[in-house]
C-alpha positions as CSV (number, residue, x, y, z in Angstrom):
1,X,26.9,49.7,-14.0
2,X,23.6,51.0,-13.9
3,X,22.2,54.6,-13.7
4,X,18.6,56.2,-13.2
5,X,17.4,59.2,-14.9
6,X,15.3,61.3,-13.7
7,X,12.6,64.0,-14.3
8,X,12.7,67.7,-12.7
9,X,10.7,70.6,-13.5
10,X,12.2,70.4,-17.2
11,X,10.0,68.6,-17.4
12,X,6.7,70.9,-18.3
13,X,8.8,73.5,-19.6
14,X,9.8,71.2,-22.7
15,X,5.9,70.3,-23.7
16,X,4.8,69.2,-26.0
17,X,7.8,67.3,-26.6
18,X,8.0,65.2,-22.7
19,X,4.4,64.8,-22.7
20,X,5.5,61.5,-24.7
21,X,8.7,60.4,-23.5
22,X,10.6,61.4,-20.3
23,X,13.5,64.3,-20.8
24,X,16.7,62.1,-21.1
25,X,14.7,60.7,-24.3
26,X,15.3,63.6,-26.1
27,X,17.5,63.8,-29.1
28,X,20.3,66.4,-29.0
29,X,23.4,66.5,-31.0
30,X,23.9,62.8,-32.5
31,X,23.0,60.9,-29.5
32,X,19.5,61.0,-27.3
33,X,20.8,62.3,-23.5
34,X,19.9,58.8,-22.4
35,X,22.4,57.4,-24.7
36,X,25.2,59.4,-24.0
37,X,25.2,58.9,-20.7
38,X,24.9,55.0,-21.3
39,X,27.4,55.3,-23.4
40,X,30.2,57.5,-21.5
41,X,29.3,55.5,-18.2
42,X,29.3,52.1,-20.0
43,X,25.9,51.8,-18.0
44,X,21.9,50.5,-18.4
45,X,19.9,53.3,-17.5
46,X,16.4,53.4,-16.3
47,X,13.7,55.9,-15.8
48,X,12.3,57.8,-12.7
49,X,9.3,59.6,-14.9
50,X,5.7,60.5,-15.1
51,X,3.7,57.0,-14.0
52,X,1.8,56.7,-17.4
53,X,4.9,56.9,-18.7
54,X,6.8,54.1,-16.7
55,X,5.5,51.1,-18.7
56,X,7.5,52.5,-22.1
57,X,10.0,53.8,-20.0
58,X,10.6,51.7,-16.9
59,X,12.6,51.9,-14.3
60,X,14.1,48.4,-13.8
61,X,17.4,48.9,-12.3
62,X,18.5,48.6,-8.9
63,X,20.9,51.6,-8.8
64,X,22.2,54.0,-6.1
65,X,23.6,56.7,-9.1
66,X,20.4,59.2,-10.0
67,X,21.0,61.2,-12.9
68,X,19.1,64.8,-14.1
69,X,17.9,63.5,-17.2
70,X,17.8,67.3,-18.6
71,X,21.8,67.6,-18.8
72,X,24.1,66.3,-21.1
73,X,27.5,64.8,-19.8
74,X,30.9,66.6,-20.4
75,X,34.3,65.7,-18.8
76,X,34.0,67.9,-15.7
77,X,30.8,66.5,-14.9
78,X,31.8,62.7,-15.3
79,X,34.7,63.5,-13.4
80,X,32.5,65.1,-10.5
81,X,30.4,61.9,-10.6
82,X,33.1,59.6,-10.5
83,X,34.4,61.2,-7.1
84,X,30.7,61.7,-5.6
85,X,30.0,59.1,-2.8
86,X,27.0,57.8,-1.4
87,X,25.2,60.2,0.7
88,X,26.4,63.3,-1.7
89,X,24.2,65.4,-4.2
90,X,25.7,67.4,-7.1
91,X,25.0,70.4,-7.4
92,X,24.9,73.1,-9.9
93,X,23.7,76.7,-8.0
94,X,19.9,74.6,-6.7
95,X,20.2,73.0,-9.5
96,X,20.0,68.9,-9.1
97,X,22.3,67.5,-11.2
98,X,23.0,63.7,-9.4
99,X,23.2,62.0,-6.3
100,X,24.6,58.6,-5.1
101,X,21.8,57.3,-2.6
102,X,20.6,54.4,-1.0
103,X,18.7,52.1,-3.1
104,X,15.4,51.9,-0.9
105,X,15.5,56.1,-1.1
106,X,15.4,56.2,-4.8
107,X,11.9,57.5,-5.1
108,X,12.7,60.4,-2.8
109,X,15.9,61.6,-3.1
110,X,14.8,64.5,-5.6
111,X,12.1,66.0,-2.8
112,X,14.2,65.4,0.0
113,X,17.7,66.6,0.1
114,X,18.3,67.2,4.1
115,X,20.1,64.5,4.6
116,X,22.6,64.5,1.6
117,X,26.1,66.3,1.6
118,X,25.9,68.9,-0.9
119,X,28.6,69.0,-3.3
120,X,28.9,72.0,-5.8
121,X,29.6,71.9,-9.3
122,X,31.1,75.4,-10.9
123,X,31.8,74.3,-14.2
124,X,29.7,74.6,-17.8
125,X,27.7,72.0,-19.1
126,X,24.6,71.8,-20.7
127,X,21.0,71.5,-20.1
128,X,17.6,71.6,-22.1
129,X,15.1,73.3,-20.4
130,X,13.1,74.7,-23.5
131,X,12.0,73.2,-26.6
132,X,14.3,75.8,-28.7
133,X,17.5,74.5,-26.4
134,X,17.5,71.3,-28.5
135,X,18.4,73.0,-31.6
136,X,20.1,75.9,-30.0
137,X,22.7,73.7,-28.3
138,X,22.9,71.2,-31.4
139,X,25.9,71.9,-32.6
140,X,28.1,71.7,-29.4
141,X,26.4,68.4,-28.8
142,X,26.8,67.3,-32.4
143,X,30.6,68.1,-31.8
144,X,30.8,66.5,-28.5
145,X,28.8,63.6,-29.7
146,X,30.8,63.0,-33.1
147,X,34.0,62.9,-31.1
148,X,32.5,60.1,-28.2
149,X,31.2,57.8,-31.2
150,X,34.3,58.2,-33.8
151,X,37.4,58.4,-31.2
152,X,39.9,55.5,-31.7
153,X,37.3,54.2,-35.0
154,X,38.2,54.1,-38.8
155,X,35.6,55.2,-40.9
156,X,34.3,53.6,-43.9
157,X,34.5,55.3,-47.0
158,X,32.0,56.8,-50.2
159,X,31.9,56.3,-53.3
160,X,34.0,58.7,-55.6
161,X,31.4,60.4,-57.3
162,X,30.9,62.7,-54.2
163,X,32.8,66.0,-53.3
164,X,34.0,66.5,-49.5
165,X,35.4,69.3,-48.3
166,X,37.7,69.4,-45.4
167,X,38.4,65.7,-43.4
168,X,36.1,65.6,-40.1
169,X,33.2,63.2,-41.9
170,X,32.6,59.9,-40.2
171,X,30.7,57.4,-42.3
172,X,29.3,54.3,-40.2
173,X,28.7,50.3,-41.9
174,X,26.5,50.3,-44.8
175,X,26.1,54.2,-45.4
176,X,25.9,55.3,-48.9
177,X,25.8,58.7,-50.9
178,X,26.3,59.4,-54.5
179,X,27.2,62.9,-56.5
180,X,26.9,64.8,-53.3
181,X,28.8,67.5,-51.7
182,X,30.0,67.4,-47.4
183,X,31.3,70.9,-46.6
184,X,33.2,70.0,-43.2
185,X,35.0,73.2,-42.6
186,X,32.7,74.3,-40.3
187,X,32.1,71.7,-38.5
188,X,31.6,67.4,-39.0
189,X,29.5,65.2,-40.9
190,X,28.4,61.7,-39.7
191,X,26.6,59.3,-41.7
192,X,24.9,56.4,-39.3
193,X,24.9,53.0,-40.2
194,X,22.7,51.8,-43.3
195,X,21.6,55.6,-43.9
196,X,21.3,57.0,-47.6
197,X,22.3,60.4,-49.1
198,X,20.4,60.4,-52.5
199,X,21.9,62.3,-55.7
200,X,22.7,66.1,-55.9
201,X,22.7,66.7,-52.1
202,X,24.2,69.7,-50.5
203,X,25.4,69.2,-47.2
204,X,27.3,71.2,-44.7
205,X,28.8,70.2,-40.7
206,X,27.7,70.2,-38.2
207,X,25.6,67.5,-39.4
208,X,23.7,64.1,-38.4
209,X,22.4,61.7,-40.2
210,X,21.4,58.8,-37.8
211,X,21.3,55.1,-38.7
212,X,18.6,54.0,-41.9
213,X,17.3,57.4,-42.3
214,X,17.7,58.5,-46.1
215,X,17.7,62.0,-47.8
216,X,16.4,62.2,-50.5
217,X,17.5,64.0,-53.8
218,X,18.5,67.6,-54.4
219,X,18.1,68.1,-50.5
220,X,19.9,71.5,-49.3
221,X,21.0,71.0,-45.3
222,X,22.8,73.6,-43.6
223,X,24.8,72.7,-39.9
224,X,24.0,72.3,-36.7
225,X,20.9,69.6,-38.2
226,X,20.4,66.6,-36.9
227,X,17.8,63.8,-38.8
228,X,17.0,61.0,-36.0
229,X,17.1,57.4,-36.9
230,X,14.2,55.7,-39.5
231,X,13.3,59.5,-40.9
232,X,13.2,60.5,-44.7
233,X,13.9,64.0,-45.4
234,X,13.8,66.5,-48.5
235,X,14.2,70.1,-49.5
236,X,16.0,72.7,-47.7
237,X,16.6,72.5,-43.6
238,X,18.8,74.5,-41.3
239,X,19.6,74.3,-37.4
240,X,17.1,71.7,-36.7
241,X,16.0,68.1,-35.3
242,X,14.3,65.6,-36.7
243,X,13.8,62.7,-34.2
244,X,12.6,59.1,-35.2
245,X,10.4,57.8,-37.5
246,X,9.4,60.9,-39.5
247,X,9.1,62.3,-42.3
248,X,9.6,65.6,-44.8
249,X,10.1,64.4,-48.0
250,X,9.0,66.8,-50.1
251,X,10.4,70.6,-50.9
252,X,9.9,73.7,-48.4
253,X,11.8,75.2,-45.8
254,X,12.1,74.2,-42.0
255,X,14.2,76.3,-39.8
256,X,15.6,76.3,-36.1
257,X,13.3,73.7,-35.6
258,X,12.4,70.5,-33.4
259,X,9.8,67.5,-35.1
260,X,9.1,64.7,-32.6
261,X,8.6,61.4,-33.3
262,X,5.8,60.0,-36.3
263,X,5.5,63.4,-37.7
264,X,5.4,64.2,-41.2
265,X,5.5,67.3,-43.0
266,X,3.3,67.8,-46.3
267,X,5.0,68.7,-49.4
268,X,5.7,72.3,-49.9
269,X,5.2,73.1,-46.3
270,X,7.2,76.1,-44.8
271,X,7.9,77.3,-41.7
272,X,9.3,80.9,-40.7
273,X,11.9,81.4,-38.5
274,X,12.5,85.0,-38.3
275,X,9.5,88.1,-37.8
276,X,9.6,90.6,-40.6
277,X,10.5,92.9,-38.0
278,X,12.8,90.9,-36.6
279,X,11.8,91.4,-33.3
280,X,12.1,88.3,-30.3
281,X,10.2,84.8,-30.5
282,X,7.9,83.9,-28.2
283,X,6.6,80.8,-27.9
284,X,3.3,78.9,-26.1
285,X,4.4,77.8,-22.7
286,X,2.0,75.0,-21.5
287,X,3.0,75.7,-17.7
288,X,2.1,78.9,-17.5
289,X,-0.6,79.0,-19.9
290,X,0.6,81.6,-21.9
291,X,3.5,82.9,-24.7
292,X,6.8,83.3,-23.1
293,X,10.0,85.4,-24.6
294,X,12.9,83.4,-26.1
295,X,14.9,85.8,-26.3
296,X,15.9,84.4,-29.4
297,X,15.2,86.3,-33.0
298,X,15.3,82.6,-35.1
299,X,13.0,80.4,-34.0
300,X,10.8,78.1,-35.9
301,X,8.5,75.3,-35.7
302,X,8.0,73.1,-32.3
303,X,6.3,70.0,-33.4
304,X,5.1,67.3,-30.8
305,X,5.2,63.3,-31.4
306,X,2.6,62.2,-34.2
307,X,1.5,65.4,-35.3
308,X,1.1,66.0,-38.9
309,X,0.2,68.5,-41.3
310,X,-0.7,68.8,-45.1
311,X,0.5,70.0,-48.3
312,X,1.6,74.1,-48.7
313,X,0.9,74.6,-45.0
314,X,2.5,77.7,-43.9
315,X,3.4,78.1,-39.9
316,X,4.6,81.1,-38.5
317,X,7.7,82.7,-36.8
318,X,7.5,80.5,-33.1
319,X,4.6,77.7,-33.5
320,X,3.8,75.0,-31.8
321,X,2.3,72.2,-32.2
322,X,1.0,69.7,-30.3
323,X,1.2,65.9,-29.5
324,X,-0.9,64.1,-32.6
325,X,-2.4,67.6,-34.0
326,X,-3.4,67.2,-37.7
327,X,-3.4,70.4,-39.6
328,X,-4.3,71.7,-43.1
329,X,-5.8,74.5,-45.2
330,X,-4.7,77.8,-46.7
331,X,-3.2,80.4,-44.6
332,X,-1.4,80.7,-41.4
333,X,-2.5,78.3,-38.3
334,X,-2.4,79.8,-35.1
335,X,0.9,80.0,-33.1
336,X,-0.4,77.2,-30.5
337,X,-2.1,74.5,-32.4
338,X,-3.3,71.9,-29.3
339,X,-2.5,68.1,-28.8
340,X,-5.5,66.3,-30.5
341,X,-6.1,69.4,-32.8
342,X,-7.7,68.7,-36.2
343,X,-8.4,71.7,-38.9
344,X,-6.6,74.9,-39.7
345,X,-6.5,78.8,-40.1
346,X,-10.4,78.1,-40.9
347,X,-10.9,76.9,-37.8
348,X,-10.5,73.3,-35.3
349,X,-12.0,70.9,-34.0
350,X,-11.2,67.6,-31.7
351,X,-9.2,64.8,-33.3
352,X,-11.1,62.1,-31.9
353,X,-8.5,59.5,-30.2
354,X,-9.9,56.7,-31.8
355,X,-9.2,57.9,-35.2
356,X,-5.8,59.1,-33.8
357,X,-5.0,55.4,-33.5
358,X,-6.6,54.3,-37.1
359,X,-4.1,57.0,-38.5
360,X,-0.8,55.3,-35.9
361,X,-1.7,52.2,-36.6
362,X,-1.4,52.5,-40.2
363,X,2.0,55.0,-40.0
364,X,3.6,52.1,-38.0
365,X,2.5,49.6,-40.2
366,X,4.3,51.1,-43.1
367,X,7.2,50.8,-41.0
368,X,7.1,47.5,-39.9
369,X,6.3,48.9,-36.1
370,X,3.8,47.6,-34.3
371,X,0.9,50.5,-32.6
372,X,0.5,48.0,-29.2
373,X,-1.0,49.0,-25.8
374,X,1.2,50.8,-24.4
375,X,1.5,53.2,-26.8
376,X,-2.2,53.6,-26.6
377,X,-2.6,54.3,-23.2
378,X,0.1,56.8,-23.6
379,X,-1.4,58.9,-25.8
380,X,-4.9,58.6,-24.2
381,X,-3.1,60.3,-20.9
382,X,-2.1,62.9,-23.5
383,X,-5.7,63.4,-24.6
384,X,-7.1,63.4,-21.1
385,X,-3.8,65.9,-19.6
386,X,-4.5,68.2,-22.4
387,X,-8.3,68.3,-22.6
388,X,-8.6,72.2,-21.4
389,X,-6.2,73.6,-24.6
390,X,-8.8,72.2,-26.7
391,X,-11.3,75.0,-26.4
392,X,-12.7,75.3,-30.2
């Protein structure tokens, strides 16, 4: 079977983090959206996204089932697209959540509804919409997630010289931990294939640690976390994700919290995650140009793909960060640092694109990655879409 994702307007209201990757890539609970839905449909999907995205991210299936690539699957909805036939649209409220169409109307099914049979869906499920949704709906995913991959599986075990409290820890092939603790009581622990928990670890569920990342030692990680695939991570970290390839190996605090991919966090860096007066978060909206309410009192540190920053940097309650930003220097950064950004509190300038790449090529090196074309003309769509944020 195959299945096509597509974008909607959840789309600009999750920059920085989609300006890099359509929605469905996103990385919520253990699984990205794209992969639980390939995985509960037993499908292939493809991509209906942003054109300078479509090379990474094709859409090469020939499928009649479109998917919202903002919401996560559940049993109600599965059921609900099991039953839908060709011609219907699912929907939640005027909400799109899927439609079965004809092939050749694939590209406009989404702007062009009058002719489909609207049927309504009245149950739960959920959807990101905002950046702060990915770690605010974490641990029901994590949950959800732990119980698709595990169900029916034997785990392997750890060595002895680890505590674990309570039973619901999965470990995957070739994961390893020694003289660490797993608190499952409050919720599980799963260990992807080939990943590492280094001496002294604290740990506690909900809790995801995807295949070959590695924490390092002494690390203190509370639930609903979730450290992507390839990553290395240190310190202390609560209610956040991590997605692939990065990297905070060092001590400091990140909290409620979302790092993209080829990030990496400078040792001693801390983020806030609650005001002194604890008052709501608001956070930089791209699409309207402007800080909009969370209505959310923790909220941390939005970080877009490639963006880095140095040693003892300190970001404040509801930052964000954009797409291949490089920051540094004593004292708090503004709360909207801009893709392409390069300084600090003492001021930014333009991170030229070329020496953007110098910096990828080498990060992917490291990693046995290769920086091609395509990512290239990714990010220089980034630089040119974001151009008017960069005002210094």
């Amino acid at each position: 079977m195959n299945i096509i994702l597509f974008d909607d307007s959840a789309r600009k209201s999750l920059f920085p983090l989609t300006f890099t990757r359509p929605v469905a890539d996103l990385r919520v609970g253990i699984l990205t959206i794209t992969e639980k839905w390939e995985k509960h449909l037993k499908a292939t999907a493809s991509f209906l996204t942003e054109v300078y995205l479509q090379k990474k991210f094709p859409l090469t299936a020939s499928s009649s089932l479109l998917i919202n690539g903002s919401v996560c699957p559940n049993a109600d909805l599965l059921e609900a697209l099991d039953k839908l036939k060709e011609g219907e649209c699912l929907l939640a409220d005027d909400l799109i959540i899927a439609g079965k169409v004809n092939q050749g109307n694939q590209q406009t099914f989404i702007s062009d509804l009058s002719t489909y049979k609207k049927v309504e869906f009245k149950y739960s499920f959920n959807r990101i919409v905002y950046p702060e949704d990915i770690f605010k709906l974490n641990d029901s995913e994590i949950r959800a997630d732990y119980k698709l991959l595990t169900q029916g599986r034997t785990s392997s075990s750890l060595s002895g010289s680890n505590t674990i409290l309570g039973d619901d820890i999965f470990v995957e092939e070739g994961a390893s931990a020694e003289c660490s603790t797993f608190n499952t009581n409050d919720g599980p622990v799963y260990l992807g294939k080939n990943s590492e928990v280094w001496e002294g670890s604290h740990i506690r569920g909900s809790f995801a640690l995807c295949n070959n990342s590695q924490i390092k030692m002494g690390a203190k990680i509370y639930g609903k976390t979730t450290i992507g695939p390839f990553c290395r991570v240190g310190g202390e970290i609560n209610n956040s994700v991590i997605h692939s390839y990065s990297s905070k190996g060092h001590e400091g605090f990140l909290g409620h919290s979302v790092l993209g991919e080829w990030c990496n966090i400078g040792a001693d860096t801390n983020n806030s995650n609650l005001k002194n007066n604890y008052t709501e978060v608001k956070l930089w909206d791209y699409d309207t140009n402007s800080f909009r309410k969370t209505g959310m009192q923790f909220c941390g540190l939005i970080m877009a793909d490639h963006a880095k920053c140095g040693i003892n940097t300190m970001f404040n309650t509801g930052t964000v960060v954009g797409v291949g930003a490089n920051v540094f220097g004593s004292g708090y950064p503004s709360n909207f640092i801009p893709d392409f950004a390069w300084g600090g509190p003492a001021g930014f300038e333009t991170y030229a694109l070329n020496k953007a790449f110098e910096t990828a090529e080498r990060v992917y090196e490291r990693r046995e990655r290769v920086f091609d074309d395509t990512e290239k003309k990714i990010l220089t769509s980034v630089f040119e879409l974001t151009k008017s944020y960069r005002n210094f």
